[in-house]
Backbone as CSV, one residue per row, in Angstrom:
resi,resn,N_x,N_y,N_z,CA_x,CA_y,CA_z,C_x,C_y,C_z
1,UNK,15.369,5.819,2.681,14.662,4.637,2.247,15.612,3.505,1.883
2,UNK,16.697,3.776,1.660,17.637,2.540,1.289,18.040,1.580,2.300
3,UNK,17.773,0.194,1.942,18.079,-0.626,2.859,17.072,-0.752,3.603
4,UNK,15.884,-0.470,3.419,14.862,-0.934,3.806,13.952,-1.290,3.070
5,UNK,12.667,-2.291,3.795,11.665,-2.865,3.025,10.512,-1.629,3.095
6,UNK,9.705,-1.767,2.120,8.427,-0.964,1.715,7.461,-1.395,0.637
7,UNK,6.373,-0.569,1.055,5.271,-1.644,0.172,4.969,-0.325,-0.921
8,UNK,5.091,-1.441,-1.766,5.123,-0.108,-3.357,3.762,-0.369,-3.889
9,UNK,2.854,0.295,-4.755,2.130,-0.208,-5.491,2.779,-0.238,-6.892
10,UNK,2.614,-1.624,-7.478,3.394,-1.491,-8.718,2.437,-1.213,-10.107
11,UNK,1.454,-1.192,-10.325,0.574,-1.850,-11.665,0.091,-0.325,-12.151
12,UNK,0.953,0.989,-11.740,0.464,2.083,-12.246,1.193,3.160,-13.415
13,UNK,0.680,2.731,-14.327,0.951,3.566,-15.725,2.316,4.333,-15.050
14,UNK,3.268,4.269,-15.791,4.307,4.775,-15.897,4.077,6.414,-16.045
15,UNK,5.168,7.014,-15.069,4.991,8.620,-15.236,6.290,9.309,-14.807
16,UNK,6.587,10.346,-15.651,7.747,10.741,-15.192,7.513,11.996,-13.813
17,UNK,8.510,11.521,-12.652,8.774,12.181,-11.903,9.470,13.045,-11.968
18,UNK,10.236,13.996,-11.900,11.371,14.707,-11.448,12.412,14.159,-12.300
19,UNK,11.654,13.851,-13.681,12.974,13.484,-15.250,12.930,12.138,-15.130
20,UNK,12.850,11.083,-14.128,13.132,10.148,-13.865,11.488,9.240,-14.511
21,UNK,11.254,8.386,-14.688,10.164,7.540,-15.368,9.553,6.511,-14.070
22,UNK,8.538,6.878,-13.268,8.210,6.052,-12.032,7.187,5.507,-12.413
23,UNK,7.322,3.871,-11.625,6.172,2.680,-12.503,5.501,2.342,-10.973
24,UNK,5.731,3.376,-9.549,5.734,2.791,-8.608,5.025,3.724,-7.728
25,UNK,4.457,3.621,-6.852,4.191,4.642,-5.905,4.485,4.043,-4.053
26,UNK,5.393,4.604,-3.543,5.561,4.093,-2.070,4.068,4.482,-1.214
27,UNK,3.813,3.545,-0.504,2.602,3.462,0.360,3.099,4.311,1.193
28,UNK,1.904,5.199,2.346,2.350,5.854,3.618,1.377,6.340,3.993
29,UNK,1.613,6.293,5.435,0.362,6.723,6.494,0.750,8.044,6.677
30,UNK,-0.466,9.154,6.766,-0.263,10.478,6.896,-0.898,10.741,8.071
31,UNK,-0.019,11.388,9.129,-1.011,11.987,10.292,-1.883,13.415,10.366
32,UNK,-2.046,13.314,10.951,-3.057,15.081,11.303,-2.024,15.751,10.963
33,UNK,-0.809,15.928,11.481,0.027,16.844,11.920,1.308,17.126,10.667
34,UNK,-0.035,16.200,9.614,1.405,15.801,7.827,2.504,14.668,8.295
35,UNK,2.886,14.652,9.152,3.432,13.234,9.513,3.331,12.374,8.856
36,UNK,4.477,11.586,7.607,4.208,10.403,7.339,5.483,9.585,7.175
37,UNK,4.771,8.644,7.323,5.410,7.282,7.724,5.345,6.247,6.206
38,UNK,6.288,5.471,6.215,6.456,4.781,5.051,5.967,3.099,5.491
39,UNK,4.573,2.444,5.099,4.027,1.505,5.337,5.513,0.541,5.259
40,UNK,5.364,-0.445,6.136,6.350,-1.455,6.626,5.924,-3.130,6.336
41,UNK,6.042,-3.638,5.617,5.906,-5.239,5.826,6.657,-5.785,6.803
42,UNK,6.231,-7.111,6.872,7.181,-7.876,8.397,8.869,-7.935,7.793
43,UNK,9.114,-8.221,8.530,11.418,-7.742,8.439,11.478,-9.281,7.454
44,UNK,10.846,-10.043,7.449,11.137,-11.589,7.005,10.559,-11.306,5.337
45,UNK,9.882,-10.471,5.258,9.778,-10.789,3.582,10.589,-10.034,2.762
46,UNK,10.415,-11.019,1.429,10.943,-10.554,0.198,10.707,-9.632,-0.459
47,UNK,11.603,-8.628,-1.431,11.342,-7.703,-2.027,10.726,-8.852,-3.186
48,UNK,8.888,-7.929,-3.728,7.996,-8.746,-4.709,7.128,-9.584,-3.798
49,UNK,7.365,-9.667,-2.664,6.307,-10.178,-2.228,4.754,-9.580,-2.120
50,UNK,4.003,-10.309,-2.120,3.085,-9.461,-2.639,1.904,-9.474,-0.982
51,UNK,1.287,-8.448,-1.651,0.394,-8.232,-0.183,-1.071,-7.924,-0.774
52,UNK,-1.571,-8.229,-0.053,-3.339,-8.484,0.053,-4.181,-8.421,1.147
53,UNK,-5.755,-7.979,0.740,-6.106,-7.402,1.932,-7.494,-8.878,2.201
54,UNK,-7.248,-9.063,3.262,-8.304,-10.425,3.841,-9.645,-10.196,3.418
55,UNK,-9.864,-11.189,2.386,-11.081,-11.402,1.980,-10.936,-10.585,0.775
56,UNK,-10.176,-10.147,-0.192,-9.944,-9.762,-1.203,-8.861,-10.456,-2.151
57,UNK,-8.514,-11.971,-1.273,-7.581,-12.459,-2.390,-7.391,-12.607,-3.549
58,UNK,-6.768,-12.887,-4.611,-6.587,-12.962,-5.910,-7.511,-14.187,-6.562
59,UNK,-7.496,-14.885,-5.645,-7.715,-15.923,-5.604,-9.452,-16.368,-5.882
60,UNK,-9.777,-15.495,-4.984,-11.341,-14.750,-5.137,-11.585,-13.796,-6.142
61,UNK,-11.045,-12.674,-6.060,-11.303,-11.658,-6.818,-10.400,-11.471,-8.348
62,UNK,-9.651,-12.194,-8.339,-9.003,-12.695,-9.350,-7.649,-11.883,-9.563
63,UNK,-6.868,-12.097,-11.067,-5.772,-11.738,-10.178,-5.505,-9.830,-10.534
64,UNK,-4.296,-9.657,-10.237,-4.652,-7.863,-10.471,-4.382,-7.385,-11.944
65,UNK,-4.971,-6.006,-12.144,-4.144,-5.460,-13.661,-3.305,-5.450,-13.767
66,UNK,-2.622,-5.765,-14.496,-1.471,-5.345,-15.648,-0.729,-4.230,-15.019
67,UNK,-1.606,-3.181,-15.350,-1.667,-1.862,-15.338,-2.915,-1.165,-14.953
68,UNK,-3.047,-0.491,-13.704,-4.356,0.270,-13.626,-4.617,1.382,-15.155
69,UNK,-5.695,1.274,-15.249,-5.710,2.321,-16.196,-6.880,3.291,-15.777
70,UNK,-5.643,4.493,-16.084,-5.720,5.900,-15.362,-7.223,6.224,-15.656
71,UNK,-7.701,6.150,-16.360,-9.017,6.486,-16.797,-10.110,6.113,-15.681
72,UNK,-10.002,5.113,-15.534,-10.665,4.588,-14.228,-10.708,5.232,-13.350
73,UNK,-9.716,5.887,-12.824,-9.505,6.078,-11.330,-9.631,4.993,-10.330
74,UNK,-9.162,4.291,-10.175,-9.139,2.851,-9.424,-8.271,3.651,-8.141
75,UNK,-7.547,3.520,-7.879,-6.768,4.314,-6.885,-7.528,5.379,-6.258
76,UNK,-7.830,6.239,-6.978,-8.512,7.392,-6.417,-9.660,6.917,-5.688
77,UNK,-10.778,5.710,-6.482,-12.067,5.419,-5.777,-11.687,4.606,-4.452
78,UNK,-10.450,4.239,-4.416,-10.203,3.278,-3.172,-9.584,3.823,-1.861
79,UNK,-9.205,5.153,-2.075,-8.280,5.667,-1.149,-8.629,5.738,-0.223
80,UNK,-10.367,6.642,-0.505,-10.542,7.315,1.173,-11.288,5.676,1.684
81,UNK,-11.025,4.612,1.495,-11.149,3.377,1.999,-9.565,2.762,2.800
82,UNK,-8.588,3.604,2.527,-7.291,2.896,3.049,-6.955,3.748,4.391
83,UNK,-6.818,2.865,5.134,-6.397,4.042,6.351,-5.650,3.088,7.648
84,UNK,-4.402,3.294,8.947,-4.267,2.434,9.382,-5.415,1.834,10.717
85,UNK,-5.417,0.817,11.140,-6.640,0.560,11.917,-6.036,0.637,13.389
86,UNK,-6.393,0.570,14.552,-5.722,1.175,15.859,-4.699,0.179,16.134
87,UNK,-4.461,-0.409,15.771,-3.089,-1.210,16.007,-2.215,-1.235,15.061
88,UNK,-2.378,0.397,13.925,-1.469,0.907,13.280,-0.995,-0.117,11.955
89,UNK,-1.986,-1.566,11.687,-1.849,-2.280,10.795,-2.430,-0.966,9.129
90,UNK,-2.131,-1.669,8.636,-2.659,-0.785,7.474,-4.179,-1.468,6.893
91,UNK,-4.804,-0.710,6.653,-6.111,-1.459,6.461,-6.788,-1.212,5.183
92,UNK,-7.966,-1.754,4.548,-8.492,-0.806,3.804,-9.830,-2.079,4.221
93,UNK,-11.063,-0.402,4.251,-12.471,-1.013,4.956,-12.565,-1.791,6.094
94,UNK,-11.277,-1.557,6.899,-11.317,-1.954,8.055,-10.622,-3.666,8.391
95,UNK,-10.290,-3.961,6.939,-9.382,-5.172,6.751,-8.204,-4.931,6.976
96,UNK,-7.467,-5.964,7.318,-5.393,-5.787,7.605,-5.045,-5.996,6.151
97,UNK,-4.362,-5.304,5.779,-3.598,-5.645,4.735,-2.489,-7.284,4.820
98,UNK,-2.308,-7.341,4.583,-1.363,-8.758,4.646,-0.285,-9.340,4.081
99,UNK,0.755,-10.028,3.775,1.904,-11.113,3.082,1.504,-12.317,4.187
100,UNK,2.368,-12.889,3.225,2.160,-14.864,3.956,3.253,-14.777,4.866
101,UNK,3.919,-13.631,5.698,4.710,-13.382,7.114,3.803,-12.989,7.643
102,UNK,2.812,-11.777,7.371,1.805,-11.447,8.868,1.533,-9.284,8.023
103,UNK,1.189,-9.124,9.001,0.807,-7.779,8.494,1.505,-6.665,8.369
104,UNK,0.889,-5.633,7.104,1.734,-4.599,7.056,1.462,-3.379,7.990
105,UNK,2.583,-2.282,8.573,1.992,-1.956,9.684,2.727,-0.283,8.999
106,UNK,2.365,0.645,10.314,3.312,1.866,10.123,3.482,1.805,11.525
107,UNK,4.979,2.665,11.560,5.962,2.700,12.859,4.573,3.450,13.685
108,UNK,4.052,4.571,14.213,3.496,4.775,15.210,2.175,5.583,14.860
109,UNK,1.712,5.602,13.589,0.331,5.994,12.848,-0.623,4.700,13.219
110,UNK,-1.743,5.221,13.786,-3.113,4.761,14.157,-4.050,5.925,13.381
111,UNK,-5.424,4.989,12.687,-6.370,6.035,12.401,-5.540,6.829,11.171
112,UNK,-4.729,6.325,10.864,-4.298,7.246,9.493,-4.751,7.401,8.426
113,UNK,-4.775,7.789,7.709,-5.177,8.006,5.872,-3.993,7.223,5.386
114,UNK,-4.275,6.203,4.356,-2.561,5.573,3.877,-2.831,6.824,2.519
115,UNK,-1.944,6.896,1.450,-1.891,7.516,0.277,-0.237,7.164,-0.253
C-alpha cells in the first residue's frame, strides 16, 4: 500500500487494531473468488480529498459526522448498498462514487461488494 493513493473512510470511532489505534478503514472490492482489490481514486488527487456519491452531496445532504457513532450502525445499514458497477467504478445504489478529478474505480472488480 505505500506510495499509493486509496480511499479511506475516516469518521469511524477509533479502535485498536493489532495494538495499533485505527481511526480509518481502507475501502475494497471483494470478488467471488475473496479477491480484493483496494478502491483507487484518479492518479491526480490529493491525499484528503474527499469523495462523494452523485446526488448525495454535502451540499444537499449536509455535511458528514464527526464521527459515525457505532450505535447506529451507519456503515453496516449502507454496505450491502456499496458495490462496483460494470465499469468497475465504485458505486453505492447504483451511483459512481466521485472527487472533483472523476471517479473512484477498482483495478479489474465489476459487480463487486465494496467493504
Amino acid at each position: 500500500m505505500q506510495g499509493r493513493l486509496a480511499v479511506l473512510l475516516c469518521n469511524l470511532k477509533p479502535a485498536n487494531m493489532r495494538g495499533v489505534k485505527s481511526h480509518a478503514m481502507v475501502m475494497c472490492a471483494v470478488g467471488e473468488d475473496g479477491t480484493t482489490e483496494i478502491l483507487s481514486p484518479p492518479a491526480d488527487c490529493a491525499p484528503g480529498d474527499r469523495v462523494f456519491v452523485q446526488g448525495y452531496e454535502h451540499e444537499k445532504c449536509g455535511p458528514p459526522d464527526e464521527v459515525l457513532n457505532p450505535k447506529k450502525k451507519v456503515f453496516e445499514t449502507i454496505q450491502p448498498d456499496l458495490q462496483t458497477l460494470d465499469d468497475k467504478t465504485a458505486g453505492y445504489k447504483g451511483l459512481p462514487w466521485m472527487t472533483a478529478q472523476g471517479p473512484v474505480i477498482a483495478q479489474t472488480l465489476s459487480s463487486a461488494p465494496i467493504r
